[in-house]
N, C-alpha and C positions, 0 to 999 in steps of 0.2 A: 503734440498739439500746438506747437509755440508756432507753427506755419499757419494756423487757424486763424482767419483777420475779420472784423468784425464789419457787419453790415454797413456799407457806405448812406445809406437811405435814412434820412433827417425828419422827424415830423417837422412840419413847416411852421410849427405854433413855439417852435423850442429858440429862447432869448438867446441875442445876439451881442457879443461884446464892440466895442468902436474898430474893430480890423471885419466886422460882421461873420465874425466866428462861430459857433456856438460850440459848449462844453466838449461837444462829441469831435470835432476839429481835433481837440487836444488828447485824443485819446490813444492808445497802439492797440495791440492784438490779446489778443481773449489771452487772460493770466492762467497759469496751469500750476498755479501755487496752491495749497491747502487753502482748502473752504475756510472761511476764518482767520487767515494767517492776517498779524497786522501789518507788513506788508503792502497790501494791498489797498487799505489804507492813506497808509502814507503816499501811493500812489495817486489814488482820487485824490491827494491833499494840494500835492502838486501840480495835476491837471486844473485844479479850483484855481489854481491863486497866480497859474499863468494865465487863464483865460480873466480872472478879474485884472488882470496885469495889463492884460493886450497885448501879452507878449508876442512875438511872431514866431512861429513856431520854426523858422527853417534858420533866426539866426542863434539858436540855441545847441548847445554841444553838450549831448553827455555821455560821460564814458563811468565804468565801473570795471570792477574786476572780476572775482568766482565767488559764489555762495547763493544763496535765494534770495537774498538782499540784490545780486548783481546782476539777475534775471531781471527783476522790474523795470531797467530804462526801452524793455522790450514793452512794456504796456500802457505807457504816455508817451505822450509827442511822437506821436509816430512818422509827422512830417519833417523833425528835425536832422541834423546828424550824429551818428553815435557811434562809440566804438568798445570795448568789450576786452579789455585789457587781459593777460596773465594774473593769476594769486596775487592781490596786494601793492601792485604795479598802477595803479590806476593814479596815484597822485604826480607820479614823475614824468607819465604820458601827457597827464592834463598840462602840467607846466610846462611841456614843451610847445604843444599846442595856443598856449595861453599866448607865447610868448611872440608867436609867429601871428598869431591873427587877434588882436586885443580887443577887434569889437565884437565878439563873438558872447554871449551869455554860456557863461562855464559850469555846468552841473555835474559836482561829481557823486554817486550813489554807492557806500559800501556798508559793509556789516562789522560785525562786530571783533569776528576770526578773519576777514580779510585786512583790514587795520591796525588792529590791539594787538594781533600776533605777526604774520608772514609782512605786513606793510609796515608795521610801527614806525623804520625806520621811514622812508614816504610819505607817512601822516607828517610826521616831527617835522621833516624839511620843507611842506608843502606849508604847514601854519608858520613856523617860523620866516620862511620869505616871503610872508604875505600875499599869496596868491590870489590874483582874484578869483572866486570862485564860489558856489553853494558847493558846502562837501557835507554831506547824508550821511549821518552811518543810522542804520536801521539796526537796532542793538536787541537781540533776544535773548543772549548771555549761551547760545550753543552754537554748535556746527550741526544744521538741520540736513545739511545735505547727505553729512557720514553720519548720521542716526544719534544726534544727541548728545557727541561729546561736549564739556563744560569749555565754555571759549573763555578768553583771558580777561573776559571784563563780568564774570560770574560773580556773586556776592561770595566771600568766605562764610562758611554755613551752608548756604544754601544746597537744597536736595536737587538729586536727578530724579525722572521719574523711576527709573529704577531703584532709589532708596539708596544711593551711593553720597556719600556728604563731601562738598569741594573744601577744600581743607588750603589752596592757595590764594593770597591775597588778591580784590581785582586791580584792574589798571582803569585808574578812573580818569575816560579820554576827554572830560571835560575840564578837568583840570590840569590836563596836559596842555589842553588847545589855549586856555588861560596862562600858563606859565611861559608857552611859547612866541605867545602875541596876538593871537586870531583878533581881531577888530567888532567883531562879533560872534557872542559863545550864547547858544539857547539848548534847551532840555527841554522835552515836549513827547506826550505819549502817543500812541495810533488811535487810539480809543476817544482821543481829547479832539475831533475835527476844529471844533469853533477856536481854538486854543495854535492849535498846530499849522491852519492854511494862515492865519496873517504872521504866523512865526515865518514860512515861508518865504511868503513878498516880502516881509522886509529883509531879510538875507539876499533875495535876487535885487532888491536894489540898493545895497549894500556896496559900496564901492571897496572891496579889501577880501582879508580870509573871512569869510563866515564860514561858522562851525554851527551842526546841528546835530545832538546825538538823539534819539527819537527811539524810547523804550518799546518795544514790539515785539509783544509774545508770538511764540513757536506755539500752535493751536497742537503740533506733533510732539514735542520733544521736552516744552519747558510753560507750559501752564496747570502745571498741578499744585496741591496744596503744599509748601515747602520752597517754591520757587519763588525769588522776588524780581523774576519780569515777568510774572502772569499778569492775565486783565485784572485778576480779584486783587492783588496784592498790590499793584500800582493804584489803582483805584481807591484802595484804602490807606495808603500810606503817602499820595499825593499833597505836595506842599508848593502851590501856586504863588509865587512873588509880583507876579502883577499879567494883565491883561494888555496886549497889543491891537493897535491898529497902524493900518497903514492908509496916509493922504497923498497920493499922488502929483505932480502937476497939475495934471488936466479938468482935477475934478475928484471934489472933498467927499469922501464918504461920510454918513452921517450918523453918528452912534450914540445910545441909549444907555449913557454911563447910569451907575451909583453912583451916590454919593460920597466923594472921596478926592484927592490929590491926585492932580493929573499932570504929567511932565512931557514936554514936546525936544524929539532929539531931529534936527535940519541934518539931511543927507546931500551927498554933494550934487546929485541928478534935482535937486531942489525939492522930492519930495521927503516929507515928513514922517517919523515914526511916533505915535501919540501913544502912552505910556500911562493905564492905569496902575495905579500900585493899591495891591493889596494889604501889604504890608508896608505900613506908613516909615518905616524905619530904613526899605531899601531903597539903594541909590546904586541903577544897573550902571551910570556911568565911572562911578567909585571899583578900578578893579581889583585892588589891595581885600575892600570888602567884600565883593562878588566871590572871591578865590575863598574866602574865611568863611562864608555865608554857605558854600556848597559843602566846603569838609564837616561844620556843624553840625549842618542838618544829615549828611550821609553815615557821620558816626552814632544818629537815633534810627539808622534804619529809615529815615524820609527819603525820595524820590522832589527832588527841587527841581521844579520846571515853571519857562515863562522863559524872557530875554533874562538874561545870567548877565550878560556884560555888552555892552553895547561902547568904543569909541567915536565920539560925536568929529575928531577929527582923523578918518583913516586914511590910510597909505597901500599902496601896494604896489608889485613887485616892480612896475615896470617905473613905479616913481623912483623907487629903492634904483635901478639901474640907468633910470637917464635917458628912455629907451623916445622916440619921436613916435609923434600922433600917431602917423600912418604906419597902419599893419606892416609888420615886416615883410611880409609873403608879398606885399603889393609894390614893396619895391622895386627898380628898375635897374639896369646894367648902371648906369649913368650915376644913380645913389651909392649906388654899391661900389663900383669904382670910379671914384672920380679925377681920377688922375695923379700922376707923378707929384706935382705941385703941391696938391691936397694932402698926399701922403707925407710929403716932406715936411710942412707945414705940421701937422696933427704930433708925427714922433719928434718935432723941436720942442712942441709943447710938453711932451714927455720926459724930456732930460733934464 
């Protein structure tokens, strides 16, 4: 059914965003996922918050790997471009892509067994070099594709629905993406929309690694009573650090805070990430405490979501390498070789 594309025909009464988009622009083809799956989800999450974005949907790139997590870049942006990597492959394609065309918005979508296990090693190198990028892992703690076995980021304890108990430690990719540098680290569930679409935007305009791991129950394999990435169990064991908004350039959205401390982090495209805290004690730009604040609360069995760690001054890869404005791929013979002289010139400064 993934060939099944959704009615092009608009009521004419449905809001327009400033590129006069509306919602259904940002959409792809009918999802052939489980009814319920959160997935899907996270899908509408991300169609939301490019279209509050104004993003344009064709200069967006997204690629993913294997699993039902790396089905979904078929059911948003269906005008952009996308590619559909090998098992786990999908961080080292995106870099290389990155590399070659820099003005491009970089969305990478993976799971839990595409990452934490057969990719780990492509997770690690893609946070650590600071990519630019939104990288998704939609985390349900199984492999839904081959019927449910426990993937690498499953709680110890935790039941199958078969009544089998994971008995090995998880890898917890939030805390990797933390040790390895991401510029942005947030935890956010499928269930949580009001919570999860401005975690979104502000990662797409995040200028560096943002990391998003996005707990998202298996409606098939891992939502029974014993599982801790079911809806019931995140739900009750949710531990929110503070609420996000995102202010753009062009024009302030206007929100209906509580009352409480409110902290403003300046992005380098000039828009703003405004920062309520629920808990009056954290400071998402402190990462020493972000890293100390997630093991705490995950050794009570809490589920810590919200921005985790936000750097107010980031860097990424291509600052890291020196690399010039213009896209690489747009260069011309002339750039690329510019002669004997230039050459000679460049390896004197070498020696």
């Amino acid at each position: 059914m993934t060939y099944i594309t959704k009615p092009k025909l608009h009521h004419p009464t449905l809001p327009k965003n400033a590129l006069c988009h509306t919602r259904r622009d940002y959409e792809g083809k009918i999802s052939t996922l489980c009814a319920g799956c959160g997935h899907d989800s996270i899908s509408a999450a991300i169609i939301q918050a490019c279209w509050e974005l104004n993003v344009e949907p064709h200069r967006v790139a997204k690629l993913s790997g294997i699993g039902c997590s790396s089905k979904t870049p078929d059911y948003f942006l269906g005008q952009s471009h996308g590619f559909n990597t090998v098992h786990g492959r999908m961080p080292s394609v995106l870099t290389g892509a990155n590399l070659a065309n820099r003005d491009l918005l970089y969305l990478g979508v993976s799971g839990d067994g595409d990452s934490a296990s057969i990719g780990m090693g492509q997770f690690v190198h893609a946070m650590r070099r600071g990519v630019n990028m939104v990288y998704i892992v939609e985390n349900n703690g199984v492999y839904g594709l081959t019927k449910g076995q426990f993937s690498a980021t499953a709680d110890e304890g935790s039941m199958s629905k078969k009544g089998v108990k994971n008995t090995d430690s998880p890898i917890d990719l939030i805390g990797l993406a933390l040790q390895l540098g991401a510029t942005y680290v947030a935890r956010s569930f499928s269930g949580d929309k009001a919570q999860l679409v401005p975690l979104i935007k502000g990662a797409i305009l995040h200028q560096g690694a943002a990391f998003l791991d996005v707990i998202s129950p298996c409606v098939a394999f891992n939502n029974h009573a014993g599982s801790t990435k079911s809806y019931e169990y995140v739900r009750e064991h949710n531990d929110a650090v503070n609420r996000l908004d995102v202010i753009p350039t062009r024009e302030e959205i206007q929100v209906d805070y509580e009352p409480g401390e409110t902290i403003e982090v300046a992005q380098h495209d000039g828009s703003t990430l405004r920062l309520h805290k629920l808990h009056s004690h954290y400071n998402p730009c402190d990462h020493i405490a972000a890293t100390n604040y997630v093991q705490q609360h995950h050794a009570r069995g809490e589920v810590v979501t919200g921005l985790l760690y936000v750097d107010p001054e980031p860097s990424d890869l291509h600052s890291h390498l020196g690399t010039v404005q213009v896209p690489l791929n747009r260069l011309e013979v002339r750039e690329l070789s510019p002669g004997r002289e230039v050459l000679e010139r460049i390896n004197g400064g070498l020696r």
